[in-house]
C-alpha positions in Angstrom: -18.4 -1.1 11.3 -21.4 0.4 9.7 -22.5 4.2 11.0 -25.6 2.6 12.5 -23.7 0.4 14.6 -21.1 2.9 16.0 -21.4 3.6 19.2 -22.0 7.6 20.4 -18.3 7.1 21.7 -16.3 5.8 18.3 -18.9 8.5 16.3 -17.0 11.0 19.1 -13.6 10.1 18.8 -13.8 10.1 15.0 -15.3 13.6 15.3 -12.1 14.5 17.9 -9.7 13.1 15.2 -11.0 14.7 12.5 -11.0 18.2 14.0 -6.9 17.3 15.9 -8.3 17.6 18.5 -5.7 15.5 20.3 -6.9 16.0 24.2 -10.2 14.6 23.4 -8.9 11.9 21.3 -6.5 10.8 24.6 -9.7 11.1 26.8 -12.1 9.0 24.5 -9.6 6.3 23.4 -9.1 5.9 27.4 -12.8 5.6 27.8 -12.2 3.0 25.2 -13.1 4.5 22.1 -12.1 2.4 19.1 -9.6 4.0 16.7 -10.1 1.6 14.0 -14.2 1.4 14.3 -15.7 3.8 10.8 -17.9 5.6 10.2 -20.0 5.7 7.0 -18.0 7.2 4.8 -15.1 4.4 5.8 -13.2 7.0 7.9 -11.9 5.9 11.6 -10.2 7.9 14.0 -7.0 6.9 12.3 -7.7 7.2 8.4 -9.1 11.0 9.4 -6.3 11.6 11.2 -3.6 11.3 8.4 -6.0 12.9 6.0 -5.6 15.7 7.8 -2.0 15.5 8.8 -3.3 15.9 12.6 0.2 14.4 13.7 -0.1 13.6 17.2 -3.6 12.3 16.7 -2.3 10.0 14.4 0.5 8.8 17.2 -2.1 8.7 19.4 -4.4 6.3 17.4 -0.8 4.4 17.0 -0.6 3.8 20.1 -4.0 2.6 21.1 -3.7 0.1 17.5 -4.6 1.7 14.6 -5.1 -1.1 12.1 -2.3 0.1 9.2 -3.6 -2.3 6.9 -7.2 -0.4 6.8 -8.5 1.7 3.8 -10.9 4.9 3.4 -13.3 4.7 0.9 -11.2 5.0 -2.1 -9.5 2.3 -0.5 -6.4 4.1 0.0 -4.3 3.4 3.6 -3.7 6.4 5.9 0.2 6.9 4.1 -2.2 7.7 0.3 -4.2 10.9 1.7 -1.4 12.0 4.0 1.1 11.8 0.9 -1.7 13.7 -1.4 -2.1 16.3 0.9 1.4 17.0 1.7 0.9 16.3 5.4 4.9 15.9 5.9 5.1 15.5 9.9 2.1 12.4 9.5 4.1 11.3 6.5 7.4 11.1 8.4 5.3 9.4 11.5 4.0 6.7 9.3 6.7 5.7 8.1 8.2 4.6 11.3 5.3 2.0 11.1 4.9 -1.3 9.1 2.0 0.9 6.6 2.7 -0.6 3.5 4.6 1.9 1.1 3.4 0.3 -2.4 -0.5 -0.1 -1.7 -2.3 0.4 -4.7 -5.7 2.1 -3.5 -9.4 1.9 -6.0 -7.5 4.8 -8.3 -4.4 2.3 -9.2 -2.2 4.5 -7.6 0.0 4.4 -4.8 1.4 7.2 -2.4 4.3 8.1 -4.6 2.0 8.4 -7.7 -0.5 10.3 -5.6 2.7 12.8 -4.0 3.2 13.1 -7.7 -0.2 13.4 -9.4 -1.8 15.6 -6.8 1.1 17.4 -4.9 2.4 20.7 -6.4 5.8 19.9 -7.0 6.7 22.0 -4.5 9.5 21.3 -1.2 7.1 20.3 0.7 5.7 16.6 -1.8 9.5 16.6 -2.9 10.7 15.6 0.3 7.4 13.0 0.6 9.4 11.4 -2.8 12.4 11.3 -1.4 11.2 9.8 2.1 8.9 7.4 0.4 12.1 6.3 -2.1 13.9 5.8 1.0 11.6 3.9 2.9 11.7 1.6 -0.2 8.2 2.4 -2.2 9.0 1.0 -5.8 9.3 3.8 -8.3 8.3 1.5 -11.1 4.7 0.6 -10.0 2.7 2.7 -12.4 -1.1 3.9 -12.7 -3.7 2.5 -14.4 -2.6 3.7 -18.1 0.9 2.4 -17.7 2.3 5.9 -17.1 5.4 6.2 -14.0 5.6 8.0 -11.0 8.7 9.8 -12.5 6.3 9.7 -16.5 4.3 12.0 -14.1 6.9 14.3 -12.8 8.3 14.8 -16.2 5.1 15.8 -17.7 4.2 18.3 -14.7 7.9 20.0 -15.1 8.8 18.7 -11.2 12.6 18.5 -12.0 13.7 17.9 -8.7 11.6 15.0 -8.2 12.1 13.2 -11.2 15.6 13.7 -11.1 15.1 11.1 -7.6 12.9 8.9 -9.3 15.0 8.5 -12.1 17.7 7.6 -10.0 15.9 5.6 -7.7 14.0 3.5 -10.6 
């Protein structure tokens, strides 16, 4: 849905979600506020919620149908930007849904390439790699140069995690 078209309600809730502001978010989605309607940067209630790893306004958008097949602007699901950012709780929420593990977003890369590429290596995007392994994300989808997910990890030193990816590809 294009900004101009959004109601004062949807441009509201995306607002609430944006901030995790969870109480608000329950309030406007019951006034019927719709968590999939964007705004014009392609954001919904939804996608800004795992951007920002605000947890139970993700659940909350769950709930009321958050579309998990819809894409931000860099046409990345809600899983990509939660997995970037190291959002672990949203991470570990999403994948209790259907959200597809392998989407390949405008950058060629997936949620495990973008754990690897953009996270720190640090406890916090190794446990995203080993969650998204186990949820079955396929280790030997690589970016747009040909170069793996565990290619990456090697490169940036993350031992722990390409030790998984090794095993798991």
């Amino acid at each position: 849905m294009a900004a101009h078209g959004q109601s004062a309600l949807e441009r509201e809730l995306i607002a609430a979600a944006e901030r995790g502001d969870a109480a608000s978010v329950r309030k406007l989605i019951a006034q019927g506020g719709n968590v999939n309607a964007k705004d014009g940067k392609q954001d919904s209630a939804f996608l800004i919620a795992s951007a920002n790893g605000h947890t139970e306004v993700v659940r909350l958008t769950l709930a009321a149908g958050a579309d998990l097949k819809s894409t931000n602007r860099y046409g990345g699901t809600g899983l990509i930007p939660a997995c970037h950012h190291g959002h672990l709780e949203t991470v570990k929420l999403l994948l209790t849904t259907k959200i597809d593990v392998d989407h390949v977003n405008n950058l060629g890369w997936t949620a495990l390439l973008e754990a690897v590429i953009l996270g720190d290596g640090g406890p916090t995007h190794t446990e995203i790699v080993r969650l998204l392994l186990a949820h079955g994300a396929n280790p030997r989808i690589a970016d747009r140069e040909g170069v793996t997910p565990l290619q990456h990890a090697r490169r940036r030193n993350f031992a722990r995690m390409a030790e998984m990816l090794a095993k798991a590809g």
